[in-house]
N, C-alpha and C positions, 0 to 999 in steps of 0.2 A: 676478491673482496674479503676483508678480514673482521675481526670480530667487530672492530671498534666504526666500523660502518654506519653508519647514520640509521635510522627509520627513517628520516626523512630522504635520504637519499637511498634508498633500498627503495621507496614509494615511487619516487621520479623515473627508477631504471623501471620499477615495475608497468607504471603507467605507461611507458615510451612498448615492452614488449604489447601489455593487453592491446594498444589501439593501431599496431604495427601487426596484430592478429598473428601472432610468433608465439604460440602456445606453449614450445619446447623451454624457450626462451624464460619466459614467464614463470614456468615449472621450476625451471632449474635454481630459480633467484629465491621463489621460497624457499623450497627444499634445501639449496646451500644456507640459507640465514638459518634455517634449522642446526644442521651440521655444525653451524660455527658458534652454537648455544643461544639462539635466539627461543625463547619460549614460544610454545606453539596456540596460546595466546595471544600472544603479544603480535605475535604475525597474524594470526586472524582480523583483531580487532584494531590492530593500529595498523597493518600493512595491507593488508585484502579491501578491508571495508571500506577503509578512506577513498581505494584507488576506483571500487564499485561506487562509491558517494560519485566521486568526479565525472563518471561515465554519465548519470544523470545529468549532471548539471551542464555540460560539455555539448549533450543532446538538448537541453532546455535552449541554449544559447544558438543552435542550428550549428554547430563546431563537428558533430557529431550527427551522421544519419541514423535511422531508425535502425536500417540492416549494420551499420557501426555499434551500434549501442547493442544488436541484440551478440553479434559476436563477442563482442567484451564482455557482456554477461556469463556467454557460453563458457569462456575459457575458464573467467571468476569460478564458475561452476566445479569444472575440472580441475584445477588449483586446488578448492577444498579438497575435492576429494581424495587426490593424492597427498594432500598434508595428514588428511585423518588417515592414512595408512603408514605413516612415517613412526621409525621407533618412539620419537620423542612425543607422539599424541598417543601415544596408548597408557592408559589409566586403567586402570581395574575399578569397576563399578562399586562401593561403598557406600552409598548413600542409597537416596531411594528411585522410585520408576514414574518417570513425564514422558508420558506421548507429546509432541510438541507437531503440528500441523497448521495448514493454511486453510481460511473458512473456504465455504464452496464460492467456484466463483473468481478467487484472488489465483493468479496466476505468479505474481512476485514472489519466489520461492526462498531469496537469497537468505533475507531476513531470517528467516526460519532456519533455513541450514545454515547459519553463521550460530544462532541460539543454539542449536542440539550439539554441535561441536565444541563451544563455549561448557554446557550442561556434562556431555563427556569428557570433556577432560577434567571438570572439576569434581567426578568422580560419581555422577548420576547414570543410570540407566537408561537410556534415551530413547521412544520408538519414534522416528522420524516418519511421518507419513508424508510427507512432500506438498506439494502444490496442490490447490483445488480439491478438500477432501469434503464431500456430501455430509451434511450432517447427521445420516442415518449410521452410515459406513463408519464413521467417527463412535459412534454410542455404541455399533457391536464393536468395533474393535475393543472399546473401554468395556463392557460385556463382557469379552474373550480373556484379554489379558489383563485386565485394571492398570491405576496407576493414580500414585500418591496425589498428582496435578496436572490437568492438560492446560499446556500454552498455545495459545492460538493466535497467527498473526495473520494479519490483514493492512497493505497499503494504501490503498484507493478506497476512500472514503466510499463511495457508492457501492460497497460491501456490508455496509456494516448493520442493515437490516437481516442481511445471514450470518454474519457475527452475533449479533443480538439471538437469532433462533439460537444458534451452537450453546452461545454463550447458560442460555437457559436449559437447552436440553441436557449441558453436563452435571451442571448442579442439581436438574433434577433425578440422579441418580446416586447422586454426594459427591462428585469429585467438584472440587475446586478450579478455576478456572482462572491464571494470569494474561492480559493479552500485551499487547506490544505490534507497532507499527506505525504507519504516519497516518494510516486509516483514524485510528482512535485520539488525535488530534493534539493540539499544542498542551503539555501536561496531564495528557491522558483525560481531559474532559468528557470523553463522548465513551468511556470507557466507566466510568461513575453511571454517568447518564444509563449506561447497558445492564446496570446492575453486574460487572466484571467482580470476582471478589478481588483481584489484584493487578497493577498496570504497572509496566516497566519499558521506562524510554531506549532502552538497548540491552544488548546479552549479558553483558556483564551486572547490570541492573537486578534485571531478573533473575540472573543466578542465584544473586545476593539475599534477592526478597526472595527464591524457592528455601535457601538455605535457615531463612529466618522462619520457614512455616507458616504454609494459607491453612488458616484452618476450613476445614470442609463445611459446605454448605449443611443449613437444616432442611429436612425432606420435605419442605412442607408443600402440600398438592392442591394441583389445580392454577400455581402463579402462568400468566400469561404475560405475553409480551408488553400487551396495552397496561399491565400493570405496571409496571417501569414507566410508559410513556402515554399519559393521559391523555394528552393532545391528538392520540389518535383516533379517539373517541369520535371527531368530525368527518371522519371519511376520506378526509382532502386526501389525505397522500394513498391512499387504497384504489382512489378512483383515479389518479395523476396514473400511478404506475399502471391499473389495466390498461389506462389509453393510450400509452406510450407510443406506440407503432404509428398509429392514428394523429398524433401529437407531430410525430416528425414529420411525416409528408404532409400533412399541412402545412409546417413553415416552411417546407423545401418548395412546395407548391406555389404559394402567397411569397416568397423573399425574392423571385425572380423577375415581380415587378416592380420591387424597389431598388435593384439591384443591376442594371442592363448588362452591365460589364458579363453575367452571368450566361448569357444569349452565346459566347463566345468559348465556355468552359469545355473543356474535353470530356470525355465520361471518367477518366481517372477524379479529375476534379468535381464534378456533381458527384463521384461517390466519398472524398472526403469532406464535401461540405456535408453531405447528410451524416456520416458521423462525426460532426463537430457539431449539429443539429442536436444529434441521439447525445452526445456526451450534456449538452445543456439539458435537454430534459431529464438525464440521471440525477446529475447532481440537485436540479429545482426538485428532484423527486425527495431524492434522501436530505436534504435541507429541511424538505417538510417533515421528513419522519423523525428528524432530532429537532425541528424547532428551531433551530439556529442559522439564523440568514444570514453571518458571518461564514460559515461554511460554504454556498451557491457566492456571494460578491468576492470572495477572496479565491474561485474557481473564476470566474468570471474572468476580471483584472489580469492573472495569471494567463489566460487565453488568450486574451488581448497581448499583451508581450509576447507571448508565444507567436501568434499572429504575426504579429509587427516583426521579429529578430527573421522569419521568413518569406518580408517582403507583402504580405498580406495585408491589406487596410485592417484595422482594427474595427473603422465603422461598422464593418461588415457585420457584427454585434448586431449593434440597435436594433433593424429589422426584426432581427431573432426574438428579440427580447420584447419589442412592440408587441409581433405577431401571436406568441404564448400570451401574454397579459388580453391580448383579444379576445383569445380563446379560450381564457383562465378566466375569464371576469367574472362569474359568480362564485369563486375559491377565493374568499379576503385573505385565507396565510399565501396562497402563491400569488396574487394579485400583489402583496406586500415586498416579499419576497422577489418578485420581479421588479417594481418599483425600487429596493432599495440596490439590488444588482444595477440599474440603469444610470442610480444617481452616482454610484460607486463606480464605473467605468468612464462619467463625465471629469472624474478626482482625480481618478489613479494618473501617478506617473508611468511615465512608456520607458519601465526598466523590467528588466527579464529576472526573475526572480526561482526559487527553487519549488518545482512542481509539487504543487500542494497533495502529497500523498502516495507519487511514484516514485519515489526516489528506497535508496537502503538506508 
């Protein structure tokens, strides 16, 4: 392969090694585009990321299994990490010092390690804490070592009530806080909504805006969550989530007699119906906790294709959706909320679409 090699055609060889799970292979493709002066940017964000994008959606569309999707991820993994040991990625730190981490909880690491690497080579000081970091573990770290801004990223929306704790408990020690992810939603809405001081749709994004300077929060004590989001003043979404547990075997209970086909399921399958049960009650959860029933209908619809590209009836919904609204009926936001997910599943077109929040 010589210099004048395509991105787009470097992506194609690379996608054929990641999903042919040929790791050496994969390796080799970045690392030569390095050698032959490819910036090690440019390979991150336009050659890694795309081909991790595709892995999603590849999985959305049932093209990809679950144990597919998670190998490709692994390799993606190990890719970075050998490019960040490559001559061409090493930059001398110049600038100043972001922890960059994943809320508790969020297990989607990629995001984050695509930003720290993005952040080091453009000449920051990086402490990369990884996947799923506690929000306590986070504040002594920033305690121990400080740092100019913590970035914090989160994909799956049904995180982002510990996004929100993080988010508050950094600033209330003055550091500044950028987040970024698919968690925080189409133009960074739910990221406003968090009181974030700064949102960035990708690494390069956020470079740019750490470059430009967040200025640090004011110390001011005593701000609480419910201060950001009034609505929770009702209780609804505090009393949804204790009952969570409670929530799902009821409808696993009650769906079986609307459902006959279900008499016939294996135990593998009654235990992904119950987490496809448990995922609807998340999402009805943190819908209520931001207020926005375009977040639980546009989870919804999405399941439903998901469903459907696996041969799955989509009806298999409704039940679900009846059953909670049963069980919900003295909660008017989830009552509403379920209401307007049922009428939104009667609309949606049966096209498989990109997972509302798992993807990189």
């Amino acid at each position: 392969m010589n210099t004048t090699t395509s991105t787009e055609t470097r992506r194609d060889l690379l996608w054929a090694a990641v999903t042919s799970r040929d790791e050496h292979r994969a390796a080799d493709l970045v690392l030569a585009a390095l050698d032959e002066g490819l910036d090690a940017e440019t390979a991150l964000m336009d050659l890694i990321a795309p081909v991790q994008a595709r892995v999603g959606s590849e999985w959305a569309v049932n093209r990809l299994s679950v144990a597919q999707e998670h190998a490709a991820s692994a390799i993606t993994e190990r890719i970075i990490a050998a490019l960040a040991h490559h001559p061409a990625a090493r930059v001398p730190p110049t600038l100043g010092r972001v922890t960059v981490a994943c809320v508790d909880q969020e297990w989607h690491s990629l995001p984050a390690r695509l930003l720290a690497e993005v952040l080091t080579l453009r000449g920051w000081q990086v402490d990369f804490l990884g996947a799923q970091v506690p929000t306590p573990h986070l504040i002594a770290h920033l305690h121990n070592i400080g740092a100019d801004a913590v970035a914090l990223s989160s994909s799956v929306p049904t995180r982002l009530p510990t996004a929100h704790a993080a988010i508050t408990a950094c600033q209330a020690i003055g550091v500044p806080v950028l987040v970024g992810g698919a968690a925080f939603g189409p133009g960074g809405r739910y990221a406003r909504l968090l009181g974030a001081d700064a949102w960035a749709p990708d690494a390069r994004a956020a470079a740019h805006r750490l470059a430009e300077g967040i200025p640090a929060p004011s110390l001011a004590t005593g701000r609480q969550q419910i201060d950001d989001l009034p609505h929770l003043a009702d209780q609804e979404y505090t009393l949804v989530a204790r009952n969570r547990a409670q929530l799902v075997r009821e409808v696993l209970t009650r769906i079986e007699d609307r459902l006959p086909a279900m008499a016939a399921y294996t135990a593998q399958q009654r235990e992904r119906t119950a987490e496809d049960i448990a995922h609807i009650v998340d999402f009805l959860t943190v819908a209520l906790y931001t207020d926005d029933s375009g977040l639980f209908t546009t989870f919804i619809t999405w399941t439903a294709d998901i469903l459907t590209a696996r041969d799955v009836p989509a009806r298999s919904l409704h039940p679900a959706l009846e059953i909670l609204a049963d069980e919900l009926k003295d909660f008017p936001r989830s009552t509403l909320l379920l209401g307007q997910a049922r009428s939104a599943l009667e609309l949606a077109p049966s096209t498989t679409g990109t997972p509302p929040g798992v993807h990189v």
